[in-house]
C-alpha positions, 0 to 999 in steps of 0.5 A, spaced: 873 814 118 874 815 111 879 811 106 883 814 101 886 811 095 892 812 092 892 816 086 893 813 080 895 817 073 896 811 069 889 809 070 886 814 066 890 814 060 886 810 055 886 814 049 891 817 044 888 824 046 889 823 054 897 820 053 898 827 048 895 832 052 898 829 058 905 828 055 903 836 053 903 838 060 909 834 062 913 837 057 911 845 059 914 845 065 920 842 062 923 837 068 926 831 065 924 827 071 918 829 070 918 826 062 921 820 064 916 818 070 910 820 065 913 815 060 913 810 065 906 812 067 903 811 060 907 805 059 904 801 065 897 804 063 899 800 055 903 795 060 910 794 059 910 788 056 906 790 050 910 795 050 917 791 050 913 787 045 912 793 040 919 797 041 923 790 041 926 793 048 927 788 054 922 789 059 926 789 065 931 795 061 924 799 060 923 799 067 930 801 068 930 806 063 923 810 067 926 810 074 928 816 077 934 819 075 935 815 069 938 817 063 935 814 057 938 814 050 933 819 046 932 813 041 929 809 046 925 815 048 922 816 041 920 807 040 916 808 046 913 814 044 912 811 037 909 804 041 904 810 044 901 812 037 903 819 039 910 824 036 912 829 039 911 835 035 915 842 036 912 849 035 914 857 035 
């Protein structure tokens, strides 16, 4: 019998290139809950306490703030997307 593994997204964001382009996918489809829990994927794959660590932002409170059916404030958003080392960008 064959054992499957559950798949992991975090495990394959390593570089700046692979969080932005999957942010960019996340961001056409336009789901909110989709965004937030690709954040909390990027952010396990940096690790939360790093991440605390460089937006000034309680550990505990970033795991909240990525939970399913959170509302986080935009500026919160944008620390943890400036501790990925990615911004986001809009065009025509």
């Amino acid at each position: 019998m064959t054992k499957l593994t559950t798949f992991d997204v975090s495990q394959y964001l390593d570089s700046k290139e692979m969080i932005a382009e999957y942010l960019t996918q996340v961001l056409e489809d336009g789901d909110m809950n989709e965004l937030l829990e690709a954040i909390g994927n990027i952010a396990k794959a940096k690790g939360m306490s790093q991440i605390a660590k460089d937006t000034g932002l309680g550990r505990e409170s970033l795991y909240k703030t990525f939970s399913a059916d959170s509302k986080p404030r935009f500026e919160t958003i944008m620390k943890v997307l400036d501790s990925f080392g990615v911004k986001l960008q809009a065009s025509a």
